[in-house]
C-alpha positions in Angstrom: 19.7 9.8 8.6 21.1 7.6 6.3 20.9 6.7 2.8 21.7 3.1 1.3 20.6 0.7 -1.2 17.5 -1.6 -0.5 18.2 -4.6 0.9 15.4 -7.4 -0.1 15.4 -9.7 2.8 16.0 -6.6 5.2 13.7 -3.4 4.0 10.7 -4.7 1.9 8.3 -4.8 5.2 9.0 -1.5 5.7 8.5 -0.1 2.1 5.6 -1.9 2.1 4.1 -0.6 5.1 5.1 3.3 4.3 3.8 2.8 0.8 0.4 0.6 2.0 -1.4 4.0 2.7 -0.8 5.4 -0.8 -2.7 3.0 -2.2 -5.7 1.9 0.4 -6.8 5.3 0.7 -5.2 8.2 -1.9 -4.9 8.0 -6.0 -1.7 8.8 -5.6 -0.6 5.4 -6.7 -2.8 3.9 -9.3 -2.7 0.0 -7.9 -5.3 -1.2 -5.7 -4.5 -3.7 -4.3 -1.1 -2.6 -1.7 1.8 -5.2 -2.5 3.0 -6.9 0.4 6.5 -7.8 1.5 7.0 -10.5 -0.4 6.1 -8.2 -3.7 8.2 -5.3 -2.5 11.9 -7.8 -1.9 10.7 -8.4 -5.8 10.9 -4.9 -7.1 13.6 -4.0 -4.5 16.0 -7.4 -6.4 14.7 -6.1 -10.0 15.1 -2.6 -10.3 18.9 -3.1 -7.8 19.7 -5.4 -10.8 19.6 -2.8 -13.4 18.8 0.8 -11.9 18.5 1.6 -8.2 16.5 1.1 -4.7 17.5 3.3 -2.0 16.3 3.4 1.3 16.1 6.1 4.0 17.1 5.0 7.7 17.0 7.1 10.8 17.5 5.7 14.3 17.6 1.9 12.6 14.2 2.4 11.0 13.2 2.7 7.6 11.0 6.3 6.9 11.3 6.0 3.4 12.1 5.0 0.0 13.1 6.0 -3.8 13.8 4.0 -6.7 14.6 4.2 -10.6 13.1 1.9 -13.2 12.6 1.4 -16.7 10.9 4.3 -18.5 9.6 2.0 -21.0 10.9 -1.3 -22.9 11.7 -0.4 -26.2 15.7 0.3 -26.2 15.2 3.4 -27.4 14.5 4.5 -24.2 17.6 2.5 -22.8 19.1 6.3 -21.3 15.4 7.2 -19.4 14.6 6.1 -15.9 11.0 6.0 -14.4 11.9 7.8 -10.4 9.6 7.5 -7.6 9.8 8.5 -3.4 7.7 7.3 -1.1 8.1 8.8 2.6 6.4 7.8 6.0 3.3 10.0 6.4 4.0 11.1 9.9 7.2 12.3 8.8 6.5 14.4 5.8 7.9 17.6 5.0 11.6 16.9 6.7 13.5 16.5 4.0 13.4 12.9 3.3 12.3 12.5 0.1 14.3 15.1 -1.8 17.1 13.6 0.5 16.0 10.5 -1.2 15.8 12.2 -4.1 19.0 13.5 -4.2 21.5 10.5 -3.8 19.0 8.7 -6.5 19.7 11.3 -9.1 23.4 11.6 -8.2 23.5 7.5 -9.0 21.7 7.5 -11.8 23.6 9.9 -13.4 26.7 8.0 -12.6 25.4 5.4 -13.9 24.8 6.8 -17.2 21.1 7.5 -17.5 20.1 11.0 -19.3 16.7 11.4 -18.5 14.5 11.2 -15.4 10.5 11.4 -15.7 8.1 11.4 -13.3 4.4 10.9 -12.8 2.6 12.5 -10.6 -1.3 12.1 -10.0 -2.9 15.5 -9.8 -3.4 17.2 -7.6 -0.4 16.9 -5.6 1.2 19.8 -4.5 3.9 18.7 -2.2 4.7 16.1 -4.9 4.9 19.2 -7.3 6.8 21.3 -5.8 9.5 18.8 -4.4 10.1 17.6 -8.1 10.4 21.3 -9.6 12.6 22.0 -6.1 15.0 19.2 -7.5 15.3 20.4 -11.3 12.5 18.7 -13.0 10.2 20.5 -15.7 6.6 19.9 -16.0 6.3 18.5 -19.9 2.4 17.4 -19.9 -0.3 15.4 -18.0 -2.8 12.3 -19.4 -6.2 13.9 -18.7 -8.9 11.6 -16.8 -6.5 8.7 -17.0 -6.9 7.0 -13.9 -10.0 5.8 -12.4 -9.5 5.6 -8.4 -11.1 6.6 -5.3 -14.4 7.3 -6.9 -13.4 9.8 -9.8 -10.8 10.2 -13.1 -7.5 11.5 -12.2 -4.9 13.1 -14.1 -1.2 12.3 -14.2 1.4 14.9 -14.9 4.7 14.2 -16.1 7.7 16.1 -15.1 11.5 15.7 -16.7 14.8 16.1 -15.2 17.7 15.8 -17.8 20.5 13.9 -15.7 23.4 14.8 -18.7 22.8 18.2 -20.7 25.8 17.1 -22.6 25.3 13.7 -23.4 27.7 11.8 -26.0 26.0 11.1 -29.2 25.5 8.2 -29.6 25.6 7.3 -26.0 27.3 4.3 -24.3 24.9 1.7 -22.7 24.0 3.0 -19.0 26.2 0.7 -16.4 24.9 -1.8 -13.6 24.4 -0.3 -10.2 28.3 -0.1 -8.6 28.4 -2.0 -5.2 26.0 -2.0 -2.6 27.6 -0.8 0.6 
């Protein structure tokens, strides 16, 4: 297997494929409406611009996908990344995503970001336990925040702190290095 940034023109078919049944039929991703390829080069160019895309590749074919993106806009939160994994449902529970996982973190830390959070719509426990398996603390969950698949959902937060000794104050995070 190999790990390597998202390529726009060349992986957003497959992201959007792997990540088509997260949305059509689970709450575990709060849009409704699954993004095709077209959306998913989009996301792939914006958050490579600033943070990261990484896809997973075995045999030639992509089985699944992280990224990092803002937290949120005020620059305040300038240090915080928003982390996500998607992996191809026939090939869960191999070690992709905290694969995925892994090279994400170790970037984004190079790059100067402090804090990972994740949100995770509950219940999820493979989603749960592969966040705490990689470092990250549950801090709190939105109650009944979601409306999907019929019923409210909860989303938990969980936080990974990518520099315990951080600077004070902190230099701006860098761009993404090259892309090979």
């Amino acid at each position: 297997m190999t790990i390597r940034p998202a390529d726009p023109a060349r992986d957003a078919a497959a992201c959007a494929a792997i990540y088509a049944p997260n949305v059509e039929s689970t709450p575990i991703s709060f849009e409704l409406v699954p993004p095709d390829a077209t959306e998913f080069a989009r996301r792939i160019e914006k958050y490579s611009e600033t943070h990261q895309f990484l896809v997973a590749e075995d045999d030639g074919e992509v089985v699944g996908f992280a990224y990092a993106c803002r937290w949120r806009e005020r620059h305040a939160y300038d240090w915080s990344v928003e982390v996500s994994v998607y992996v191809d449902g026939a090939r869960h529970g191999r070690g992709i995503g905290r694969a995925l996982y892994a090279e994400l973190l170790d970037r984004l830390r190079a790059q100067g970001f402090r804090i990972a959070v994740a949100g995770v719509t509950l219940p999820n426990p493979a989603s749960t336990a592969l966040h705490e398996s990689m470092g990250f603390e549950p801090i709190g969950a939105l109650r009944d925040i979601g409306w999907k698949e019929g019923a409210w959902h909860d989303v938990g937060y969980w936080q990974l702190d990518l520099a315990p000794d951080a600077e004070n104050p902190p230099s701006p995070p860098s761009p993404p290095g090259p892309t090979a």
